[in-house]
Gaussian input, Z-matrix of N, CA and C with variables (Angstrom, degrees):
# hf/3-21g

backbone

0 1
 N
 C     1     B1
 C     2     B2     1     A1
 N     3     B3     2     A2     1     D1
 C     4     B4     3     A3     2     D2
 C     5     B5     4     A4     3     D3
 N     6     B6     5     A5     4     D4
 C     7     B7     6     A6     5     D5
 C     8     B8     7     A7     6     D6
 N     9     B9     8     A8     7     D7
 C    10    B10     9     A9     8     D8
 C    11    B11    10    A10     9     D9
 N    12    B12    11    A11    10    D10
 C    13    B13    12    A12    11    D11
 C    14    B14    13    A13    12    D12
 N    15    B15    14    A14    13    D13
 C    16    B16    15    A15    14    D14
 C    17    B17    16    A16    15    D15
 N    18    B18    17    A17    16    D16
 C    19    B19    18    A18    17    D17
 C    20    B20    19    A19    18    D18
 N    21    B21    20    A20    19    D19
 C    22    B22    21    A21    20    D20
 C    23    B23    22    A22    21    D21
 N    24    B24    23    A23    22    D22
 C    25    B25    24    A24    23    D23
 C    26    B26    25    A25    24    D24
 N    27    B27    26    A26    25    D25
 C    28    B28    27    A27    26    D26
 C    29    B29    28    A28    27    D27
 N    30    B30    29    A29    28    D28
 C    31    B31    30    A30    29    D29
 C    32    B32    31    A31    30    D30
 N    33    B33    32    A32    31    D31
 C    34    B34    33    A33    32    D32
 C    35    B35    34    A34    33    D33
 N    36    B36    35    A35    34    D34
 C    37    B37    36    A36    35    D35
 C    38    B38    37    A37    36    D36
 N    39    B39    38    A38    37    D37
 C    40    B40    39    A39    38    D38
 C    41    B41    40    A40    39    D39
 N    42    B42    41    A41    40    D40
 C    43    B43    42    A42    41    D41
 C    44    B44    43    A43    42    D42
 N    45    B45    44    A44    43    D43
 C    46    B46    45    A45    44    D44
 C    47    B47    46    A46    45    D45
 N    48    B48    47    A47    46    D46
 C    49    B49    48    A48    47    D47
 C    50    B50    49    A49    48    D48
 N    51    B51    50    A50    49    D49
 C    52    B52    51    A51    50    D50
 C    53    B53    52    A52    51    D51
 N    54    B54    53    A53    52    D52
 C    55    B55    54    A54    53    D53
 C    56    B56    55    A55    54    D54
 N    57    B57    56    A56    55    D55
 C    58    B58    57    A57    56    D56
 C    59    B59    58    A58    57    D57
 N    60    B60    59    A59    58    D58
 C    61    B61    60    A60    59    D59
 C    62    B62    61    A61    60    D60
 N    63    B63    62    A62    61    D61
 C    64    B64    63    A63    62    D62
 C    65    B65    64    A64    63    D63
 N    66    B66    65    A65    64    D64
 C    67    B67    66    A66    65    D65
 C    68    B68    67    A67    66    D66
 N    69    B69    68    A68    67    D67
 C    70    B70    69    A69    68    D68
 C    71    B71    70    A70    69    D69
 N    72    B72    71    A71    70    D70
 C    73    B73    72    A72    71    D71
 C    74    B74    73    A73    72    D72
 N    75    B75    74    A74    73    D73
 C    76    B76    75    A75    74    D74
 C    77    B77    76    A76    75    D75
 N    78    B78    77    A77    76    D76
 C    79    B79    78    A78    77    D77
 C    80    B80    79    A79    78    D78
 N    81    B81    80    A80    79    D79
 C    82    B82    81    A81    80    D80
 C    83    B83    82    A82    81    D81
 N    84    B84    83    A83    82    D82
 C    85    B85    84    A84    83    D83
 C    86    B86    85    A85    84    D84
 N    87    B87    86    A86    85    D85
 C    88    B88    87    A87    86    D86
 C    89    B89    88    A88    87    D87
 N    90    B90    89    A89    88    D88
 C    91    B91    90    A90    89    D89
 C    92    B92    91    A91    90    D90
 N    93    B93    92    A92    91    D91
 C    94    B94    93    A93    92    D92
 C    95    B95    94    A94    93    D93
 N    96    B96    95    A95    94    D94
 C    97    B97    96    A96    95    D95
 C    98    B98    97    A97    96    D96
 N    99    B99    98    A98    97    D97
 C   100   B100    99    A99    98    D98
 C   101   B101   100   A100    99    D99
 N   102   B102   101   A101   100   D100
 C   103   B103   102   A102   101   D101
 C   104   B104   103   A103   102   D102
 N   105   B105   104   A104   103   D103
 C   106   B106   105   A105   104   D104
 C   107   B107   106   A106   105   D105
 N   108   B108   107   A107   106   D106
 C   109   B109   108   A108   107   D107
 C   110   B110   109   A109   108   D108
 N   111   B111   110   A110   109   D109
 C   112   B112   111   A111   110   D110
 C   113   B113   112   A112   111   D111
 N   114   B114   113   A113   112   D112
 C   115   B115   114   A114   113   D113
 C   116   B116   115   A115   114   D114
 N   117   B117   116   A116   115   D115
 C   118   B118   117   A117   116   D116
 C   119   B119   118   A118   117   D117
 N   120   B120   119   A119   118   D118
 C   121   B121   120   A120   119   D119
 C   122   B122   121   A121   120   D120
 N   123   B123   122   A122   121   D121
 C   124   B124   123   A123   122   D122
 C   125   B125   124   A124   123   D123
 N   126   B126   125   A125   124   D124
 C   127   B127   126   A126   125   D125
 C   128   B128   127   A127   126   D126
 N   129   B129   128   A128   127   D127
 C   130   B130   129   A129   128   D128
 C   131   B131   130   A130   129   D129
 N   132   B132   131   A131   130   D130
 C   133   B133   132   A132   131   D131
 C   134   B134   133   A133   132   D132
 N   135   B135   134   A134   133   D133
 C   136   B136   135   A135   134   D134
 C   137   B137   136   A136   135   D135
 N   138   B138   137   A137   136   D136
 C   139   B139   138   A138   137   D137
 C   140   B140   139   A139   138   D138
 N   141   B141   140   A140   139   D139
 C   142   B142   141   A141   140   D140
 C   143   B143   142   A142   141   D141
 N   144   B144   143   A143   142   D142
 C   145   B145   144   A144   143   D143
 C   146   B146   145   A145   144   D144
 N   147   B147   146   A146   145   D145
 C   148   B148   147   A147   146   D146
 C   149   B149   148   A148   147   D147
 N   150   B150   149   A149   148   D148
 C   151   B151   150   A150   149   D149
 C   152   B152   151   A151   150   D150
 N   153   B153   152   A152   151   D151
 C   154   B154   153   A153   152   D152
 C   155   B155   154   A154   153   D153
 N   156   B156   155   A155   154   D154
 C   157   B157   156   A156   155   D155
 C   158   B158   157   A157   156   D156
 N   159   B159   158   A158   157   D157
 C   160   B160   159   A159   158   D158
 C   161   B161   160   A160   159   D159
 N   162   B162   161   A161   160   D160
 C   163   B163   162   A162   161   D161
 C   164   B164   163   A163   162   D162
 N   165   B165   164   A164   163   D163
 C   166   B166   165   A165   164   D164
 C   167   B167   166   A166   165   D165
 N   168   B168   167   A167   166   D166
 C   169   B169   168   A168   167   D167
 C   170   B170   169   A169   168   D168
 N   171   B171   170   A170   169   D169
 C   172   B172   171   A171   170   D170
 C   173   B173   172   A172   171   D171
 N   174   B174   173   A173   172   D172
 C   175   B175   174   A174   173   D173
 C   176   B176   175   A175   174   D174
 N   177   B177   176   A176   175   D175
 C   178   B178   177   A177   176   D176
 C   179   B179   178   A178   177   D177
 N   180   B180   179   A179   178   D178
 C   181   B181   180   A180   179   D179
 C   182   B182   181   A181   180   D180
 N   183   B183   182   A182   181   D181
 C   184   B184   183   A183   182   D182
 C   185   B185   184   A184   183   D183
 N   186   B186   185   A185   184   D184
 C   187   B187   186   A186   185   D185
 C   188   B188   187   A187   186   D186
 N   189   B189   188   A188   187   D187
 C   190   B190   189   A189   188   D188
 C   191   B191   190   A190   189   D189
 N   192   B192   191   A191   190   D190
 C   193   B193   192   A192   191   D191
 C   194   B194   193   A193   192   D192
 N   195   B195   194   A194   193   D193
 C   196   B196   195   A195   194   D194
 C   197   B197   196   A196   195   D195
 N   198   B198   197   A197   196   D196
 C   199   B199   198   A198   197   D197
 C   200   B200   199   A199   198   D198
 N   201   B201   200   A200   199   D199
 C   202   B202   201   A201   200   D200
 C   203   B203   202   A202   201   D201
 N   204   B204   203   A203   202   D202
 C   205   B205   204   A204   203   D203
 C   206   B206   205   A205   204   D204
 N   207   B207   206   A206   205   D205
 C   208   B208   207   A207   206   D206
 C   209   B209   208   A208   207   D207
 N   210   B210   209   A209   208   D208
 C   211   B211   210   A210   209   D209
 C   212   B212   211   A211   210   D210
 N   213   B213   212   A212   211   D211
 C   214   B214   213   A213   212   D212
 C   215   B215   214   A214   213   D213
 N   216   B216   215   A215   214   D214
 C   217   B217   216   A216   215   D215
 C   218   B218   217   A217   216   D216
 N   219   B219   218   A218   217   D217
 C   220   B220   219   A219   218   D218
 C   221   B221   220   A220   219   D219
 N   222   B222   221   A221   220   D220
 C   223   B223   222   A222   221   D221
 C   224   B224   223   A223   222   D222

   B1=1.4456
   B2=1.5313
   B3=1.1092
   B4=1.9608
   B5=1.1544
   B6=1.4918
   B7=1.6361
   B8=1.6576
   B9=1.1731
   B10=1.6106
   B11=1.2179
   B12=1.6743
   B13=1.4808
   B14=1.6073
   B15=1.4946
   B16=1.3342
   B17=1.2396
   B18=1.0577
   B19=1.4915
   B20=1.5660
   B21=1.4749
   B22=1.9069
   B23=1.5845
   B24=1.4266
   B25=1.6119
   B26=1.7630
   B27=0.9856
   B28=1.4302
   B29=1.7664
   B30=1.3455
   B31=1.6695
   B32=1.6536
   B33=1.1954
   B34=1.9445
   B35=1.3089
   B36=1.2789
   B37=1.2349
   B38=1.7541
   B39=1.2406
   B40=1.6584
   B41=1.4026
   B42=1.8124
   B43=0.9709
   B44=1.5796
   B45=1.2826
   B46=1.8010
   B47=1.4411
   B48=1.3367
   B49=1.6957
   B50=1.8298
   B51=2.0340
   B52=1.4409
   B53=1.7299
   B54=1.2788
   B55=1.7602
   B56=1.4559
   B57=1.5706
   B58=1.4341
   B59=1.7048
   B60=1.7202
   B61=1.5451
   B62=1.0919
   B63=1.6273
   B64=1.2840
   B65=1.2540
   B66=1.8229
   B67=1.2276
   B68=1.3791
   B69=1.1590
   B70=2.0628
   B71=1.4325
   B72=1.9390
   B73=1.2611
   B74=2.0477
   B75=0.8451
   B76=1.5452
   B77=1.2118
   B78=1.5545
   B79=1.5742
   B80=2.0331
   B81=1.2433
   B82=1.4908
   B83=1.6894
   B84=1.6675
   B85=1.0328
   B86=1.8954
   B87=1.4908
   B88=1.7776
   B89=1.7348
   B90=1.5106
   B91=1.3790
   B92=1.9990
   B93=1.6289
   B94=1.8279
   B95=1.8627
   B96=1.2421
   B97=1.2567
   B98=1.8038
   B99=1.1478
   B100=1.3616
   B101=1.3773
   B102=1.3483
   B103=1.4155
   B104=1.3899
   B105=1.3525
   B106=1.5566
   B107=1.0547
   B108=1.6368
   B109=1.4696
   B110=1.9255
   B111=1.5164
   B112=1.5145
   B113=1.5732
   B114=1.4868
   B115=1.4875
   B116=1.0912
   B117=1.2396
   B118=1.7666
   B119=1.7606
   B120=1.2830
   B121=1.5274
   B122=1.3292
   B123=1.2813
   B124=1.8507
   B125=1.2407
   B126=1.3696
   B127=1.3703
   B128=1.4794
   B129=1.7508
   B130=1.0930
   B131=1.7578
   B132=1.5028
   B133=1.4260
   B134=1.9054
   B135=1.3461
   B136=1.4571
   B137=1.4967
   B138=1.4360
   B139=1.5983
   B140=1.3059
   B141=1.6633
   B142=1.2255
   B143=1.6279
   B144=1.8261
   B145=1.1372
   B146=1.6592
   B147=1.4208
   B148=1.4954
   B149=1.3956
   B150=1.4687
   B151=1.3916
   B152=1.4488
   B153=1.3460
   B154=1.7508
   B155=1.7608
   B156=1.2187
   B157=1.1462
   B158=1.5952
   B159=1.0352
   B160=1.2480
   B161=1.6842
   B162=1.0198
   B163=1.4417
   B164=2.2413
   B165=1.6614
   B166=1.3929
   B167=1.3460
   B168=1.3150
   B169=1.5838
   B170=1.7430
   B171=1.1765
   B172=1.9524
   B173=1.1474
   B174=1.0868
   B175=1.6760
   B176=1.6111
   B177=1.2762
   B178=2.0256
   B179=1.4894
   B180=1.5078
   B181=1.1428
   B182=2.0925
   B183=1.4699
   B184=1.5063
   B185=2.3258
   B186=1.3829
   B187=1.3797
   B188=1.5920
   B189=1.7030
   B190=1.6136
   B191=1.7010
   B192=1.2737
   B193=1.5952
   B194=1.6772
   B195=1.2153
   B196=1.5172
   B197=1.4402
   B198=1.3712
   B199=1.2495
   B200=1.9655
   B201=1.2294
   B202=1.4081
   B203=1.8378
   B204=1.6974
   B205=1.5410
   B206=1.8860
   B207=1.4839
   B208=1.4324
   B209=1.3575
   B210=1.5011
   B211=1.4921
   B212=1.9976
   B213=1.0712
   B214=1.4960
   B215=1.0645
   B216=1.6306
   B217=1.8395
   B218=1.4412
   B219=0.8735
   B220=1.5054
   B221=1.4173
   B222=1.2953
   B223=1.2777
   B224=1.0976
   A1=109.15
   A2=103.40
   A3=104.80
   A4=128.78
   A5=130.94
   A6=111.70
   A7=95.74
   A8=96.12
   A9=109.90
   A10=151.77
   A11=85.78
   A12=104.35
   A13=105.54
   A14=134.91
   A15=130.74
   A16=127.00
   A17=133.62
   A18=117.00
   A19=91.70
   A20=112.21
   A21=132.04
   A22=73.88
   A23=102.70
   A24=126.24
   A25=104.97
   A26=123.37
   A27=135.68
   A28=93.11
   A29=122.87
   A30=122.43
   A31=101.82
   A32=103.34
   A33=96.54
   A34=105.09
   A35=129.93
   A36=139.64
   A37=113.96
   A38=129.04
   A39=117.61
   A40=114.46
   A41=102.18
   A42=113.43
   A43=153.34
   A44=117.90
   A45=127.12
   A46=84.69
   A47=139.67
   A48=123.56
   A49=122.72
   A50=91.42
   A51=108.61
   A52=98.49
   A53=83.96
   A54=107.07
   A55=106.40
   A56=103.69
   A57=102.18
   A58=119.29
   A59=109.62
   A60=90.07
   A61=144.68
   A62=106.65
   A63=136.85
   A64=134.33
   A65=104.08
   A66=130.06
   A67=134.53
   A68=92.00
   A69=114.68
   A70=91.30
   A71=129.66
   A72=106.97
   A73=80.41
   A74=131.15
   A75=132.39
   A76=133.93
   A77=111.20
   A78=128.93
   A79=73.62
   A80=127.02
   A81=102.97
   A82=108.92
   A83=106.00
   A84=112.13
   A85=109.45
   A86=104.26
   A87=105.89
   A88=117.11
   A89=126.87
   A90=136.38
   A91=115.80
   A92=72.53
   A93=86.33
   A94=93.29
   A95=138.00
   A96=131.83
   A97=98.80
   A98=121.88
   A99=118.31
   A100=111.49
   A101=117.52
   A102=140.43
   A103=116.13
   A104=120.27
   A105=124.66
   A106=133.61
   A107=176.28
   A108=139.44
   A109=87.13
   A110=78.58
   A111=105.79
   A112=107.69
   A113=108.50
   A114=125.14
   A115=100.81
   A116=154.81
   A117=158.20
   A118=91.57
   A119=132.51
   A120=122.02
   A121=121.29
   A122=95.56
   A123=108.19
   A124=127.41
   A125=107.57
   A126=127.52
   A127=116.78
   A128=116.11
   A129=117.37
   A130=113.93
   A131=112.51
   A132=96.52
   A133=112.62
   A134=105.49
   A135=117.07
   A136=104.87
   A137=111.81
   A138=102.36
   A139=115.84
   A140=119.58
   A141=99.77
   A142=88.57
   A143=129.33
   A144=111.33
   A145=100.59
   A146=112.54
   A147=109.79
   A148=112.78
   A149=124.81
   A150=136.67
   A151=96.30
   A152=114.44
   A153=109.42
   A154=96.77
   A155=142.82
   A156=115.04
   A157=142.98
   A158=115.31
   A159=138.98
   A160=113.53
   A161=114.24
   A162=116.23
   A163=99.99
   A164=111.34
   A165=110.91
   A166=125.76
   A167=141.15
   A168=129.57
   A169=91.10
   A170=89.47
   A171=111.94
   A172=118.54
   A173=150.01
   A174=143.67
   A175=108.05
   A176=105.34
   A177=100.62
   A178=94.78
   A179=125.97
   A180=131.51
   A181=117.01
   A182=93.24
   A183=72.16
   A184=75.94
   A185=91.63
   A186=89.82
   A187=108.73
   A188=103.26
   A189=112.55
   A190=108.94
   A191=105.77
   A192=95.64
   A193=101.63
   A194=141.14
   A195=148.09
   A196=103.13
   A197=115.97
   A198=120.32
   A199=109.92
   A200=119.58
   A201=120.22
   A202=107.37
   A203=77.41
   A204=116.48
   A205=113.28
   A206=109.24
   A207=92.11
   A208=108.97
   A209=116.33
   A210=125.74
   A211=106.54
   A212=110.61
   A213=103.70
   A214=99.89
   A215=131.39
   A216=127.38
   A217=98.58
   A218=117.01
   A219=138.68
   A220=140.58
   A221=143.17
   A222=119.54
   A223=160.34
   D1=141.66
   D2=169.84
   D3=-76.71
   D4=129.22
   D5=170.40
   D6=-121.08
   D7=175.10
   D8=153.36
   D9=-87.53
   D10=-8.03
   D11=-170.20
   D12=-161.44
   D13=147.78
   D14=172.90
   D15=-134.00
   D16=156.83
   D17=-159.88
   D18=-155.71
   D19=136.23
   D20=-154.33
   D21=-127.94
   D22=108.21
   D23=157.69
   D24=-95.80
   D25=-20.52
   D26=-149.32
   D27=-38.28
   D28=134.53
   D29=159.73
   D30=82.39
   D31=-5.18
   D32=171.31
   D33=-92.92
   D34=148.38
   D35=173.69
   D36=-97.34
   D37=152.59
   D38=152.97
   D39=-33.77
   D40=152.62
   D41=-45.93
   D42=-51.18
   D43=-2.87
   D44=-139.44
   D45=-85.22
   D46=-55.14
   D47=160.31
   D48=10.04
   D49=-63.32
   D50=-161.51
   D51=-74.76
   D52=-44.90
   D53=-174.53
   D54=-36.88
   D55=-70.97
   D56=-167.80
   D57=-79.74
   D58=-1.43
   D59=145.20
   D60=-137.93
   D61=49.72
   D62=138.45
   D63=-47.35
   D64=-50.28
   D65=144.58
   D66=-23.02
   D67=-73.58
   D68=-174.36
   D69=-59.32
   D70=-49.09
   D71=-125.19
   D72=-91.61
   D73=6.62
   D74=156.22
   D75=-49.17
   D76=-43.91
   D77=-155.78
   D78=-106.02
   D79=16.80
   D80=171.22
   D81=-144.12
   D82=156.01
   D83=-161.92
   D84=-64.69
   D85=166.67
   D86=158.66
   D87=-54.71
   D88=111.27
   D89=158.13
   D90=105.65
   D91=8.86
   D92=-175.12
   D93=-83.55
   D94=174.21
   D95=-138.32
   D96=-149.29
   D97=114.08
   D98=173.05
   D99=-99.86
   D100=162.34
   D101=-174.08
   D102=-119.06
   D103=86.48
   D104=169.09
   D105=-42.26
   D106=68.99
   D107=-166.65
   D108=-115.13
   D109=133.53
   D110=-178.43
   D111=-135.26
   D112=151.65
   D113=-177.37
   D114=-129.13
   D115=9.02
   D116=178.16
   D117=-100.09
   D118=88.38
   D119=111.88
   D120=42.57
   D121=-78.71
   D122=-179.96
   D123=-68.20
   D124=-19.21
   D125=-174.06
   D126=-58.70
   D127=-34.55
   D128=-179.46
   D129=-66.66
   D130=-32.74
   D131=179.41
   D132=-95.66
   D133=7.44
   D134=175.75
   D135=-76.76
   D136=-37.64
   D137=-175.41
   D138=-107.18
   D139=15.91
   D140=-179.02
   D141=-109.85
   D142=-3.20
   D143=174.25
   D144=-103.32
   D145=13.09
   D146=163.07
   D147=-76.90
   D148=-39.08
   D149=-176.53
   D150=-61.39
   D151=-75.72
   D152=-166.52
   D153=-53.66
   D154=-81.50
   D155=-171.57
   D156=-49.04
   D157=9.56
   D158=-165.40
   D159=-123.95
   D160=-29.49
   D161=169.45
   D162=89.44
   D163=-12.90
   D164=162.30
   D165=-42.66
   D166=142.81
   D167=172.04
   D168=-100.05
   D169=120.00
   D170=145.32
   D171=-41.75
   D172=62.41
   D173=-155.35
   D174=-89.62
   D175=-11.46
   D176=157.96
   D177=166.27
   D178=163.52
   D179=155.41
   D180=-137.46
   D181=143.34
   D182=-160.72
   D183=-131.87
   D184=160.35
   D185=165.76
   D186=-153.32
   D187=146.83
   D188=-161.86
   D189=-136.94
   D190=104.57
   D191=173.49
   D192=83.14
   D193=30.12
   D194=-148.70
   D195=19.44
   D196=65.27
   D197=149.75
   D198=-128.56
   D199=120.90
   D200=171.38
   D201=-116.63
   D202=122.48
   D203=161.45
   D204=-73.63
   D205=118.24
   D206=162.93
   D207=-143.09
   D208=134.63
   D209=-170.21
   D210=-82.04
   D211=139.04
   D212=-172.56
   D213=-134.78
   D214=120.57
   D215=160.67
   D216=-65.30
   D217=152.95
   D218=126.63
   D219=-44.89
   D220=83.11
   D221=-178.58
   D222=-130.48

């Protein structure tokens, strides 16, 4: 999948995961597409109730080897 932008959470735990892409998704436009990689576990239900509160689309999450990838619009 394409993004525009990616962001290496790898070895951070909650919160700084949410933190740092809260961050990123600022410095980028409406429908441009970020790239997660996370190693926290928790992370998977941190960003899918970051999306619904946030008004972000979840655009997939996949995880390999306990590493999860998650694609995020902007919006």
């Amino acid at each position: 999948m394409n993004c525009d932008k990616e962001l290496d959470v790898r070895g951070l735990n909650c919160p700084l995961p949410i933190l740092r892409t809260k961050k990123s998704l600022v410095d980028m436009s409406s429908g441009e597409v970020l790239k997660i990689m996370a190693t926290d576990p928790g992370s998977v239900i941190d960003f899918e109730v970051f999306a619904d509160q946030t008004g972000n689309e979840l655009i997939s999450l996949s995880e390999l080897a306990g590493e999860f990838t998650f694609y995020m619009r902007k919006r």
